[in-house]
C-alpha positions in Angstrom: -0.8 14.6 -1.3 -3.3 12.9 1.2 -6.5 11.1 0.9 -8.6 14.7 0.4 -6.7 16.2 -2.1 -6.2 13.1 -4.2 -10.5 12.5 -4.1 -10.3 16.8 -5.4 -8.0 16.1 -7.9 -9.7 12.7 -9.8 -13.0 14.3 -9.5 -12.1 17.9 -11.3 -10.1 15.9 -13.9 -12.8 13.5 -14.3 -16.0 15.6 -13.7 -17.2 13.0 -11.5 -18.5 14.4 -8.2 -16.6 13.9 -5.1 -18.4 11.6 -3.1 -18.6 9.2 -6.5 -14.7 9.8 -6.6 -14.5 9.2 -2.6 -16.9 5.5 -2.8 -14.3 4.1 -5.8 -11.2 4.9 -3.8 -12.5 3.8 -0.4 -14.1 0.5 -2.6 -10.5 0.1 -4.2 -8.2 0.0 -1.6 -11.1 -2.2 0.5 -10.4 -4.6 -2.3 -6.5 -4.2 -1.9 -6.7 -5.5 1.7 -9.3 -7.8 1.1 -6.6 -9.5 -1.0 -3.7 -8.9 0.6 -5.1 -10.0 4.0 -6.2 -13.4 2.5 -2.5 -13.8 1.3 -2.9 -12.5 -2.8 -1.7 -9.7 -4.8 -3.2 -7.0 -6.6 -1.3 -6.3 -10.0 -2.2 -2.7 -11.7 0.3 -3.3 -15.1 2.1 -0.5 -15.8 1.2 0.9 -12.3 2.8 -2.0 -9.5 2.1 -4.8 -7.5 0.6 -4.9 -3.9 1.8 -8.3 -2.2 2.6 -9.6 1.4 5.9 -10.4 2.1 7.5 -12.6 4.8 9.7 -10.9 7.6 11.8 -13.3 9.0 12.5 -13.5 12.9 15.5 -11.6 14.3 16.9 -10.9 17.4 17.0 -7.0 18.2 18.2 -4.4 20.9 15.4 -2.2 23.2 17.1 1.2 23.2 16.4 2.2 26.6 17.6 -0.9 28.0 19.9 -2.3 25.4 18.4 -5.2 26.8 18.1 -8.1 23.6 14.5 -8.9 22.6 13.8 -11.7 20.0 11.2 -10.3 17.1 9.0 -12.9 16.2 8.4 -13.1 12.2 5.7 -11.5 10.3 3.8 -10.7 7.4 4.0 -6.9 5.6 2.4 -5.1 2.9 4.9 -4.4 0.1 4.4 -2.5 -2.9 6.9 -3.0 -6.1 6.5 0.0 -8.8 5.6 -1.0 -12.7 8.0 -0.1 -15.4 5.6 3.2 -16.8 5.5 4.3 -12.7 9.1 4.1 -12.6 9.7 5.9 -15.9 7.7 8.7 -14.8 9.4 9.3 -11.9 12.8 9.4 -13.7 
């Protein structure tokens, strides 16, 4: 499911038109990356938890050289599923 089809599916389950449907989701995952980019988390309970996580450094191999490159750490987006997402899924 992409961006298009779930904006079609919330609005015909809703009745909400789309471009009402569209300006939430584009205003709630705004808000996800506003927080995540200033270093919080998002927590939907039941749903999951958005949050940054730490890569460390490492050292790693180029595979058309095999030449050893060092990969500086970093900061990721990571997603951790709630218990009702999980059980759903089952």
């Amino acid at each position: 499911m992409n961006k298009t089809d779930l904006v079609n599916n919330i609005a015909t389950k809703s009745g909400l038109s789309k471009k009402d449907v569209e300006s939430v989701l584009n205003s709630f995952l705004g808000e996800v990356t506003d927080a995540l980019s200033t270093g919080g988390k998002v927590q939907l309970i039941g749903f999951g938890t958005f949050e940054t996580r730490t890569r460390s450094g490492r050292t790693g191999r180029n595979p058309q050289t095999g030449q050893e490159i060092k990969i500086p750490a970093s900061k990721v987006p990571a997603f951790k599923a709630g218990n009702k997402l999980k059980e759903a899924v089952k």
